[in-house]
MARKESE-758135 format. One record per residue (C-alpha): residue number from 1; residue in one letter; x, y, z. Coordinates in Angstrom, 3 decimals. Each point is the difference from the previous one (the first is absolute). Layout:
REM MARKESE-758135
<gutor NUM,a,<X,Y,Z>>
...
REM end
This chain:
REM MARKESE-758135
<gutor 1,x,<67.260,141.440,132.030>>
<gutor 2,x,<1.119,-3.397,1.278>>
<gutor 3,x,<-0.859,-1.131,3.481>>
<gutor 4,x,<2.257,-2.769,1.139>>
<gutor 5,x,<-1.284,-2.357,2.617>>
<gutor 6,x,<1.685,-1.096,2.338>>
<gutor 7,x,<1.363,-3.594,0.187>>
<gutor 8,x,<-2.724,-1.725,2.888>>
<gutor 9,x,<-2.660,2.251,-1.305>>
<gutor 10,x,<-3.046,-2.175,0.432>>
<gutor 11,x,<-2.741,-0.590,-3.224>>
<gutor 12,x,<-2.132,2.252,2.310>>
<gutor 13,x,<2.555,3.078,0.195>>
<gutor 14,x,<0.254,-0.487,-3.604>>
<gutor 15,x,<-3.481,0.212,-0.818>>
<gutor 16,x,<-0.215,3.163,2.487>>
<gutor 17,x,<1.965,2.040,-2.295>>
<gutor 18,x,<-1.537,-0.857,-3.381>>
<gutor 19,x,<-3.098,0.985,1.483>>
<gutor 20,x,<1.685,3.287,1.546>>
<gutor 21,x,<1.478,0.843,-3.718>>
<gutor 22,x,<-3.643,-0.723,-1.976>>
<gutor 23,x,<-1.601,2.606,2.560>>
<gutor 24,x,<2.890,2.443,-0.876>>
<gutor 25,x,<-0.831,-0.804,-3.929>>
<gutor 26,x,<2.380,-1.864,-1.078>>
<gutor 27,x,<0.430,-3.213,-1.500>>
<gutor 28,x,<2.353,-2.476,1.674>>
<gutor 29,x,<2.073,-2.733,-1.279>>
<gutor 30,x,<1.540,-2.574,1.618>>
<gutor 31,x,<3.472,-1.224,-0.423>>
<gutor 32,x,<0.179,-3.431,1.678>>
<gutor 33,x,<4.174,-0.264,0.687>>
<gutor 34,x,<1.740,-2.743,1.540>>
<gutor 35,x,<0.569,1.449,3.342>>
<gutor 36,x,<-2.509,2.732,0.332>>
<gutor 37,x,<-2.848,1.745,-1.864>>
<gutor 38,x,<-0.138,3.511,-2.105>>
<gutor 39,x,<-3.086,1.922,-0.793>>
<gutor 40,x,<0.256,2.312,-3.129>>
<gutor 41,x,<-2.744,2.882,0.653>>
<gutor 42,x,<-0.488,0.953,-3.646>>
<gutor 43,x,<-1.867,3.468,-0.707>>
<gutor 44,x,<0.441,3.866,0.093>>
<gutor 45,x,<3.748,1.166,0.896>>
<gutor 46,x,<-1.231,3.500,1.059>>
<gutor 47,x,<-2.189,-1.875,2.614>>
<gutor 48,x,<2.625,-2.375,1.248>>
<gutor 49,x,<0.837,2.230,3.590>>
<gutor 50,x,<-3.667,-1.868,1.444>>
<gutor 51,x,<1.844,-3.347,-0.257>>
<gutor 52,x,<2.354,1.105,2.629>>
<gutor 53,x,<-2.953,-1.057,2.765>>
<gutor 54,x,<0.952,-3.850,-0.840>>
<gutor 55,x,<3.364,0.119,1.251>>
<gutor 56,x,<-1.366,0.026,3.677>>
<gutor 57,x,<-2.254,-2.797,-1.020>>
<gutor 58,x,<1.284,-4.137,1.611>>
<gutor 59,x,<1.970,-1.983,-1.897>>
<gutor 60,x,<1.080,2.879,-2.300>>
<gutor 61,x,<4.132,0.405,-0.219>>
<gutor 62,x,<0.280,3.192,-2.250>>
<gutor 63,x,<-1.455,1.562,-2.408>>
<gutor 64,x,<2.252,0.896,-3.144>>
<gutor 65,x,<-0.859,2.496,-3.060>>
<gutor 66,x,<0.017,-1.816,-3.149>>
<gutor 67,x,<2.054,2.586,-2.523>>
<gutor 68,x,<-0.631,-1.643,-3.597>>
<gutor 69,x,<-2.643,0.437,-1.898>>
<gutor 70,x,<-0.723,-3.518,-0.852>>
<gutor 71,x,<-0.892,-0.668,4.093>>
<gutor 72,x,<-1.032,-4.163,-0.475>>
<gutor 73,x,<2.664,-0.764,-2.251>>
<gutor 74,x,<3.005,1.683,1.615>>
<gutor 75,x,<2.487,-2.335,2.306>>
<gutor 76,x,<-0.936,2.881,2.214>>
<gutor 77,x,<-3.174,-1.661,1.126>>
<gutor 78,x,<1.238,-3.778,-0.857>>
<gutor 79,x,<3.195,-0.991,0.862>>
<gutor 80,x,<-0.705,-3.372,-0.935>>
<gutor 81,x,<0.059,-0.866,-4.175>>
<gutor 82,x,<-3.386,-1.420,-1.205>>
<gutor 83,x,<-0.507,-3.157,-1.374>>
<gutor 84,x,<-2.586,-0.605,-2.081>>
<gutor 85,x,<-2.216,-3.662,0.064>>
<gutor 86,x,<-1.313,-1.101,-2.954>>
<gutor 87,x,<-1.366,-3.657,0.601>>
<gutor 88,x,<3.631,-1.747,0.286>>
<gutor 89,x,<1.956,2.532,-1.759>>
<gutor 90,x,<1.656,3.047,2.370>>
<gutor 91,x,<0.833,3.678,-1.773>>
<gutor 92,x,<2.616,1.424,2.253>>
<gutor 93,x,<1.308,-3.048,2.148>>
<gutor 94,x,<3.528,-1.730,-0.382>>
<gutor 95,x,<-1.168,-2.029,-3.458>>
<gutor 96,x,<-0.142,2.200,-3.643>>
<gutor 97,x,<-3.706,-0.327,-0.883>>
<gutor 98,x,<0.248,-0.803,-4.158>>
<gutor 99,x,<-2.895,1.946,-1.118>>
<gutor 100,x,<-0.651,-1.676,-4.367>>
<gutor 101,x,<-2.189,-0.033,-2.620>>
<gutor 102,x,<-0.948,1.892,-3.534>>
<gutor 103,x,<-1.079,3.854,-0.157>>
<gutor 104,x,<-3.389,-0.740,-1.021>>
<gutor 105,x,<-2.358,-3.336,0.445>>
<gutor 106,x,<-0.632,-1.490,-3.465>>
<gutor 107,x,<-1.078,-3.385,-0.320>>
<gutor 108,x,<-1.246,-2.814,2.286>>
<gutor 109,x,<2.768,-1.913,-2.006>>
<gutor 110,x,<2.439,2.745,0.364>>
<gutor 111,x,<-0.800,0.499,4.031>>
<gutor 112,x,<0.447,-3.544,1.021>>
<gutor 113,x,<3.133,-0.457,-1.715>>
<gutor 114,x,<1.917,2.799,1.083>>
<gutor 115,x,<-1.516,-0.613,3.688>>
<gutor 116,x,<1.003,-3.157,0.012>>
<gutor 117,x,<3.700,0.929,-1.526>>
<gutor 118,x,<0.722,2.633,2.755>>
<gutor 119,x,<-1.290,-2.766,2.284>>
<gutor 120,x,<2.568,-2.207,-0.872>>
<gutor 121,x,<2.761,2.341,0.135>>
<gutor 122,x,<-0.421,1.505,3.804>>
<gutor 123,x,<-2.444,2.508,-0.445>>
<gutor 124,x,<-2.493,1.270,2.995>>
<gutor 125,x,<-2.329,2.111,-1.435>>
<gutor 126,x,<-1.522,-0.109,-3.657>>
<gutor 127,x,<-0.763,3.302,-1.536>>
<gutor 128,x,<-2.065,0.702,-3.004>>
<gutor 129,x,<-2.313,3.347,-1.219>>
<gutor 130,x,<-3.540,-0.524,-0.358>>
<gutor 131,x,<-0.212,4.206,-0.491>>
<gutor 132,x,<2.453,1.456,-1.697>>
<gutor 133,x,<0.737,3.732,-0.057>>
<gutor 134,x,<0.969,1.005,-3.707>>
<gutor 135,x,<1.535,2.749,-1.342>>
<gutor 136,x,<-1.686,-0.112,-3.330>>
<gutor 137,x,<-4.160,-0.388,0.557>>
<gutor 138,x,<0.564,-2.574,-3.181>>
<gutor 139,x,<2.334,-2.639,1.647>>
<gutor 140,x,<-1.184,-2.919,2.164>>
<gutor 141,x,<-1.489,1.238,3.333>>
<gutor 142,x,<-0.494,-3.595,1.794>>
<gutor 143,x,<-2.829,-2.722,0.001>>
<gutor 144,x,<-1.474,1.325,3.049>>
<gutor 145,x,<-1.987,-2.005,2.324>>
<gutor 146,x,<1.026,-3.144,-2.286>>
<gutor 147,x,<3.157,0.414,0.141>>
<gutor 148,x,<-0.302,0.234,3.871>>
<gutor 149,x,<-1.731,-3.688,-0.216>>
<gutor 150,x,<3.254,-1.382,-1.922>>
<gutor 151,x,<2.247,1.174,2.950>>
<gutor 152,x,<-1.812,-1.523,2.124>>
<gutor 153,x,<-0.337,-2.979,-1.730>>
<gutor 154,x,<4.179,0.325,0.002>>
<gutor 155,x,<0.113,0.078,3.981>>
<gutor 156,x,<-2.465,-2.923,0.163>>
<gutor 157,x,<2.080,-2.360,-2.210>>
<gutor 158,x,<3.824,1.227,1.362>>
<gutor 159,x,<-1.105,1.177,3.307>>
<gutor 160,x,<1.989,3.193,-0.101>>
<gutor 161,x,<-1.777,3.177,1.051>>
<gutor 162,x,<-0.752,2.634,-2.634>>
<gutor 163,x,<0.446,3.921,-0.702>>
<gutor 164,x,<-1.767,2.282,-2.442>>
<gutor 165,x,<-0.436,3.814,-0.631>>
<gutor 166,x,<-3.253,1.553,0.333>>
<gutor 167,x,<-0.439,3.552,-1.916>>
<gutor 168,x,<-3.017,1.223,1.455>>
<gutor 169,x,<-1.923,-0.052,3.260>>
<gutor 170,x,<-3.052,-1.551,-1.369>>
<gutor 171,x,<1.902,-2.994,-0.558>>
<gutor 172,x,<1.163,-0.173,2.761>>
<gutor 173,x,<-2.393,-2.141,1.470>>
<gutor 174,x,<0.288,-2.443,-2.771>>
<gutor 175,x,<4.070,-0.180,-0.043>>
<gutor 176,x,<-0.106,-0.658,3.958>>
<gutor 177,x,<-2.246,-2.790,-0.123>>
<gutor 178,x,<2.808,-1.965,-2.194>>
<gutor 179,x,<2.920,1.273,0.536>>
<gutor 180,x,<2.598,-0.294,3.311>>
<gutor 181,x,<1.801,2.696,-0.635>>
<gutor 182,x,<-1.364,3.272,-1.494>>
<gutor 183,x,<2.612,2.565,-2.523>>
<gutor 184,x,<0.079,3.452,-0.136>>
<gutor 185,x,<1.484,0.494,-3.367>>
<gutor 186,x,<2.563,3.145,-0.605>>
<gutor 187,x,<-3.224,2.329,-1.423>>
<gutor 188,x,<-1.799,-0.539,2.467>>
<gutor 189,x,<2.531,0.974,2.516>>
<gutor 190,x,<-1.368,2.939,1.058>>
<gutor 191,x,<-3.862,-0.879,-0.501>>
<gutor 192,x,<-0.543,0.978,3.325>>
<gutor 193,x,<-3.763,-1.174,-0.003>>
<gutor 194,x,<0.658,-3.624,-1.094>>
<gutor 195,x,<3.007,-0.172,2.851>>
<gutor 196,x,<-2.547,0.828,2.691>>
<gutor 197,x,<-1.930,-2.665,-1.766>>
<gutor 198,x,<2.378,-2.813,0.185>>
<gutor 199,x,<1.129,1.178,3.832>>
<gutor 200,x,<-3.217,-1.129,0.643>>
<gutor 201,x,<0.120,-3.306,-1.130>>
<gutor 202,x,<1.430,-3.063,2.118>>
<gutor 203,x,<2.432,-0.519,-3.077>>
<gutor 204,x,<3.374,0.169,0.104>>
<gutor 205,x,<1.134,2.688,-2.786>>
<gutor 206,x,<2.696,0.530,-2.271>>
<gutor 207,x,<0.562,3.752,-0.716>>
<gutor 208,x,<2.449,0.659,-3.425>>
<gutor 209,x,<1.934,3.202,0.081>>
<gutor 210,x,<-1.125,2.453,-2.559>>
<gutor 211,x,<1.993,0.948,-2.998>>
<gutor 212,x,<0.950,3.841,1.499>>
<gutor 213,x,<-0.578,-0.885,3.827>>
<gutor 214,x,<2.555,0.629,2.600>>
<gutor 215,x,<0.429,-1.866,2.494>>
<gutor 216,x,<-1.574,1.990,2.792>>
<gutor 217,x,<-3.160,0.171,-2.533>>
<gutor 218,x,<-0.152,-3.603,0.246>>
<gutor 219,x,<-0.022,-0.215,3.380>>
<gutor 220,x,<-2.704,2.484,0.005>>
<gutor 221,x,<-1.998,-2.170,-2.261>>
<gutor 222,x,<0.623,-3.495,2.442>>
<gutor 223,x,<-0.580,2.455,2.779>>
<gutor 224,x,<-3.867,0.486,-1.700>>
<gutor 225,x,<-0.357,-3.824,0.020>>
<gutor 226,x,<1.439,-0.453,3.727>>
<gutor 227,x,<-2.381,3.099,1.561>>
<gutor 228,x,<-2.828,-2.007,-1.373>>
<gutor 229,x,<1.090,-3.193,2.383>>
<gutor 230,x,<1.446,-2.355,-2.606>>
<gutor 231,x,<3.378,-0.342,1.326>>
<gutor 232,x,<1.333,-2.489,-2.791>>
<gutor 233,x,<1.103,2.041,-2.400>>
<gutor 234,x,<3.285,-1.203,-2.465>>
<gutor 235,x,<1.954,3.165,-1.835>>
<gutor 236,x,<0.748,-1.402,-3.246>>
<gutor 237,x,<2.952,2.185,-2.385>>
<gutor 238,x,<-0.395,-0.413,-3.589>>
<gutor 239,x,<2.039,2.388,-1.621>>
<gutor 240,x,<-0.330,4.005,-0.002>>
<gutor 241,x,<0.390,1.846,-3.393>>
<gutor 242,x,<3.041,1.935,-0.335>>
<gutor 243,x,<1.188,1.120,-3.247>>
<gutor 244,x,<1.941,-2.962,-0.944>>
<gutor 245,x,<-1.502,-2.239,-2.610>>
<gutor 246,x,<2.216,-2.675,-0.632>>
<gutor 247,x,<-2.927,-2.001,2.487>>
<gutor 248,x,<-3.789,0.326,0.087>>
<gutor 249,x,<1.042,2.044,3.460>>
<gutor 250,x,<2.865,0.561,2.921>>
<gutor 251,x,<-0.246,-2.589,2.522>>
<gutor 252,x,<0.823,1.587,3.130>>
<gutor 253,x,<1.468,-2.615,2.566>>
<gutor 254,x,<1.328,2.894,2.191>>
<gutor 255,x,<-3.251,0.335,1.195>>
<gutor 256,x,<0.040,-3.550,1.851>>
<gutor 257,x,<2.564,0.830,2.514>>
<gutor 258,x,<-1.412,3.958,0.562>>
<gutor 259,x,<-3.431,-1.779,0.233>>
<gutor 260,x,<0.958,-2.454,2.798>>
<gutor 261,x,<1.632,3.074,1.966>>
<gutor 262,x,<-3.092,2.053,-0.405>>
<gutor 263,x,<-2.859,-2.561,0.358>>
<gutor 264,x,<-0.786,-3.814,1.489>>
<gutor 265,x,<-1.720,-1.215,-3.146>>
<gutor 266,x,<0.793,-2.414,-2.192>>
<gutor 267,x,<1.778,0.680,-3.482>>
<gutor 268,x,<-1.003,-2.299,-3.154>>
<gutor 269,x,<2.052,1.555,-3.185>>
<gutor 270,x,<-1.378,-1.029,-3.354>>
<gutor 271,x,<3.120,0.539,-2.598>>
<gutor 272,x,<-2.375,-1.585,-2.777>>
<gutor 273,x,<-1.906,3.509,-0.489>>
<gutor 274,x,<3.275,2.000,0.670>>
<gutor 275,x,<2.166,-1.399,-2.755>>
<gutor 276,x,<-2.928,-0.752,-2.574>>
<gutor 277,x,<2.319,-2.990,-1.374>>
<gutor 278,x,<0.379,-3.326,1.194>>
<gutor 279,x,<3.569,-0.102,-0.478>>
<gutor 280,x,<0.871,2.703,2.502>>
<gutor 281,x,<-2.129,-2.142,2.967>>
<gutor 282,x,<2.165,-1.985,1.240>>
<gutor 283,x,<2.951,2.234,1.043>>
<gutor 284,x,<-2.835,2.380,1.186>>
<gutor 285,x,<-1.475,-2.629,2.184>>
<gutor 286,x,<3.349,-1.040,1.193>>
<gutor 287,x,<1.068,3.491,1.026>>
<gutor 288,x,<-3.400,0.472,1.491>>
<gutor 289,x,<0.599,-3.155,2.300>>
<gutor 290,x,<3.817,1.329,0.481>>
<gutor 291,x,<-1.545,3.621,1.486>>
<gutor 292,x,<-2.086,-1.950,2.669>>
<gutor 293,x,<-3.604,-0.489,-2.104>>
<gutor 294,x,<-2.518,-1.663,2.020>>
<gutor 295,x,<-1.673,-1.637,-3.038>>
<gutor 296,x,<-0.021,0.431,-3.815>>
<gutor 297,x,<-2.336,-0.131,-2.738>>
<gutor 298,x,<0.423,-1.341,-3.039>>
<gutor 299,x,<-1.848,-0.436,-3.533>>
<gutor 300,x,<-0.219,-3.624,-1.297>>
<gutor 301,x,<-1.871,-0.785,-3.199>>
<gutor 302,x,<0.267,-3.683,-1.771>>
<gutor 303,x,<0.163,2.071,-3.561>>
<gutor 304,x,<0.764,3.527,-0.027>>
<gutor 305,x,<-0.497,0.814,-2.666>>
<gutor 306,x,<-2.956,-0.872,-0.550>>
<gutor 307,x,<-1.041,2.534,3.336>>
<gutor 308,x,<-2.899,2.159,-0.144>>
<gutor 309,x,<2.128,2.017,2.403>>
<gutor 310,x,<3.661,0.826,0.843>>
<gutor 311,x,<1.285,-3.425,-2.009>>
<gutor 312,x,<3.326,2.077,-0.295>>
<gutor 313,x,<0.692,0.117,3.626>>
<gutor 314,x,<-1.120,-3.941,0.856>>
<gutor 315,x,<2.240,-2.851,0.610>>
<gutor 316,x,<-0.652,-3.547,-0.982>>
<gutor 317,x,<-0.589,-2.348,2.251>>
<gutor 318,x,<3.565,-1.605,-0.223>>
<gutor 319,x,<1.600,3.197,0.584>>
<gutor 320,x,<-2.090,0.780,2.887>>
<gutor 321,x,<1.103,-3.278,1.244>>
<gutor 322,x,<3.386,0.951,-0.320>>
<gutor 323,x,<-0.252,3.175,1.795>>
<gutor 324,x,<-1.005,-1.587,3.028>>
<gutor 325,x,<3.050,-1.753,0.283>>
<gutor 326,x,<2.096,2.921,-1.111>>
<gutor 327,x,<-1.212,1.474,3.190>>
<gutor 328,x,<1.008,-2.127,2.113>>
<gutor 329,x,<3.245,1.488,1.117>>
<gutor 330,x,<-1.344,3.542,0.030>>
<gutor 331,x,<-3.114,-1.076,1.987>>
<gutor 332,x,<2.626,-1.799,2.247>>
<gutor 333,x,<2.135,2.981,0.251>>
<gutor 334,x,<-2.753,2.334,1.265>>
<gutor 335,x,<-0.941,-2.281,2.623>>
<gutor 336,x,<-3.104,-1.289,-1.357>>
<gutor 337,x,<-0.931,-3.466,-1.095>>
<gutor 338,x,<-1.996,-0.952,-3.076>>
<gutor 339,x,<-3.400,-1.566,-0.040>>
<gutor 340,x,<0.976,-3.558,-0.444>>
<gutor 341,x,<2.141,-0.115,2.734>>
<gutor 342,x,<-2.538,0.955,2.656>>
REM end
């Protein structure tokens, strides 16, 4: 149920009602807009009739019946689109946050130089795996905790703010202490203990679409992140497997404009891990933009082939470089603006 405030409804009236809707056992959730306040009272639909008292309550308008599933992340209980914060970089706002780096953290020497590459080229965000989620137990699974250290060590020298994956809650901990933005990778979509996990951090979080989800599942999945009060959440689409094999999977860029018309958060799409090969990126990326993306993110290694991990799918620095400026137009077209013009 959402309970709309009314437009002078004083901090006091406000805090009235959350109280009223804890005594009735639910949770509430507050949806600061730009001309008046919504409350989201999260919990059992069968009980939802004792709500009804709060309509008769000051400074309540109305009370409306929230009829998706995924209750926080609908447009039904924010009208407004989220933008995400991440030190100077904004996921969601008029600029396209450029979200680069390799698959998997390597080398001090191999960090630094691809941070400071991406840097260079208009980049917000520097991305790297310090976990990695394998298919095979045999292949590279991440340096762990030092690998963690070398990002860091990346947003001290360039000053952009860093993302990594973390696989399991008891890292979790860990990951948050260096990271800025915490990933949800595409297995562990629907790991429903380590989303109530993260939606209890103060991170913001960047939740990857699992290979066989719809889109209503991944809703469901942000929607176990947002009951838990973390309200920054980024959907990130990364390709869905279909039977087509001519690339690693199906990038599905129909799901940006469905996504926007079904929810207020943010959409990053990553066309690295949906093609599997770096010459495919680029048009991807630009198409992505084209469909009204709110960021990208891209793979960037100095020598891919030398990768530990997904060397296939990486550009080189240079042609990172000139991707951003491919963009421009597209970026410009959708309204948006790229970094280095803020």
């Amino acid at each position: 149920m959402i309970i709309v405030m009314q437009a002078d409804a004083t901090p006091e009236h406000l805090e009235k009602v959350i109280k009223k809707i804890e005594e009735l056992g639910y949770t509430p959730h507050v949806i600061h807009g730009v001309e008046r306040n919504v409350i989201g009272a999260i919990g059992d639909e069968r009980e939802k009739a004792r709500l009804q008292v709060i309509e008769t309550m000051s400074g309540v308008e109305a009370l409306v019946p929230i009829l998706k599933p995924y209750k926080l992340a609908s447009l039904e209980v924010k009208k407004e689109r989220t933008v995400v914060t991440v030190r100077d970089a904004e996921i969601g706002g008029k600029e396209l946050m450029i979200i680069a780096g390799p698959c998997s953290v390597e080398t001090k020497e191999q960090i630094l130089e691809t941070a400071r590459a991406v840097k260079a080229a208009g980049a917000s965000i520097f991305r790297g795996g310090a976990f990695k989620p394998r298919t095979s137990p045999y292949s590279f699974q991440g340096l762990g905790e030092d690998g963690l250290k070398l990002l860091a060590a990346a947003r001290d020298e360039t000053g952009l703010p860093i993302i990594t994956e973390v696989l399991n809650p008891r890292d979790l901990d860990l990951v948050a202490r260096y990271t800025d933005i915490i990933q949800i990778g595409a297995r562990n979509i629907q790991n429903f203990s380590l989303l109530k996990e993260v939606g209890q951090t103060a991170k913001p979080v960047l939740l990857k679409r699992g290979l066989a989800t719809t889109l209503k599942e991944f809703l469901m999945s942000a929607e176990y992140i947002l009951s838990e009060g973390n309200e920054e959440v980024i959907l990130c689409e990364r390709g869905i497997r279909t039977f087509e094999t001519a690339t690693r999977n199906t990038l599905d860029l129909s799901c940006i404009p469905v996504l926007k018309r079904m929810s207020h958060l943010p959409i990053v799409i990553d066309p690295s891990h949906a093609v599997g090969s770096w010459q495919y990126v680029p048009a991807m990326a630009r198409a992505a933009v084209a469909a009204g993306a709110d960021g990208l993110m891209i793979e960037v290694h100095p020598h891919p082939e030398e990768a530990l991990s997904d060397g296939p799918q990486s550009l080189k620095p240079e042609r990172f470089e000139a991707l951003l400026k491919e963009l421009v137009p597209f970026v410009t077209a959708a309204g948006k603006r790229m970094p280095a013009e803020s």
